[in-house]
N, C-alpha and C positions, 0 to 999 in steps of 0.2 A: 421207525424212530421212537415213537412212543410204543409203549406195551401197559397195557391200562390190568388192575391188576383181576375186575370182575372180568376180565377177556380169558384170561391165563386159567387152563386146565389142572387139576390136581392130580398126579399121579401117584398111584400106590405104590411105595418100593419094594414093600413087606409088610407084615400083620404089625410094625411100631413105628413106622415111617413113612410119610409123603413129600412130594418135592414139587414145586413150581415153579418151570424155567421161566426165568424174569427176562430181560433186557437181552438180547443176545445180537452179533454177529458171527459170521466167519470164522473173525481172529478171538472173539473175548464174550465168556456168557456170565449170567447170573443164576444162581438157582437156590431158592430158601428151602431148606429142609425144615421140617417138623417132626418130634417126636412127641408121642401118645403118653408111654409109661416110664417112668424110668426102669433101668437093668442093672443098676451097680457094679451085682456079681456075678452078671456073664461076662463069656471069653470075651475080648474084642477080635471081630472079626476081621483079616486086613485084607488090602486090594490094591492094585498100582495102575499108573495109568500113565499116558504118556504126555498128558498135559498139565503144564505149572499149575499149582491151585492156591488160591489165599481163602480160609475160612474166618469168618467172624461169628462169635457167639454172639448173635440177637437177644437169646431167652433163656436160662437157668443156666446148667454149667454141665460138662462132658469131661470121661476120662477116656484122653487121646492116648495112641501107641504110635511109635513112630519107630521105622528099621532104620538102623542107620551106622554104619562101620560094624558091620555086623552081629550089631547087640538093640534091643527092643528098648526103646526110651518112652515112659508111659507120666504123661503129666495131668491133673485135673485143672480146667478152665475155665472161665468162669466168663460172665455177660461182660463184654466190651477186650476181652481179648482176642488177638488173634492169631493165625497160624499161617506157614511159608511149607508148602509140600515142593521141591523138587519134582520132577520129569521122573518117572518110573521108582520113586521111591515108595515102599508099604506100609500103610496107615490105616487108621481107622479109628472108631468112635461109638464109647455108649453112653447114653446119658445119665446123667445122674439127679434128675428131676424130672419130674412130669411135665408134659410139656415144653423142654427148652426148644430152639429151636436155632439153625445158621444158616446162614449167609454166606456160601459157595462162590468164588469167580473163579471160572479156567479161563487157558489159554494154550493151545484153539481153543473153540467153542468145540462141547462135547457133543459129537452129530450124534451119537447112541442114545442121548436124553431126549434129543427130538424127534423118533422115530413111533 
């Protein structure tokens, strides 16, 4: 029921990213991502997955891509917005400050975060 946050492991995801799954069940998790540096003007990289997702920007601001009717929709975000990924839709994300950081819910819970 509680998940205390000095309990919660840090994992690496890459040489500019870390993530600590927060609060989780079964049906529905949390996970704060952190980033290091910002990237501007790299590719965004995309990925899809089979679970709904809502991201909220915590900390500086991201420029998101999103597929979608078959053209790339790329918007800049900024602290206190947030985002609605679909079920198997490709997305992705770099930041554009040092340090921003989000605020991840799926649903399921992603069993591949807690492995």
């Amino acid at each position: 029921m509680f998940f205390n946050d000095s309990d919660i492991k840090l994992d690496q995801i890459d040489s500019n990213s870390s993530r600590k799954v927060l609060a989780h069940s079964d049906n529905i998790m949390n996970a704060r991502v952190y980033f290091k540096k910002a990237t501007p003007n790299e590719e965004i990289k995309t990925h899809n997955h089979v679970h709904e997702q809502l991201t909220y920007v915590l900390k500086g601001s991201f420029k998101f891509a999103i597929h979608e009717d078959g053209q790339v929709k790329t918007q800049i975000v900024h602290v206190g917005d947030s985002i609605y990924f679909p079920s198997n839709v490709y997305h992705g994300c770099i930041p554009m400050e040092d340090g921003s950081e989000l605020l991840d819910s799926f649903t399921p819970a992603r069993a591949d975060f807690l492995k």
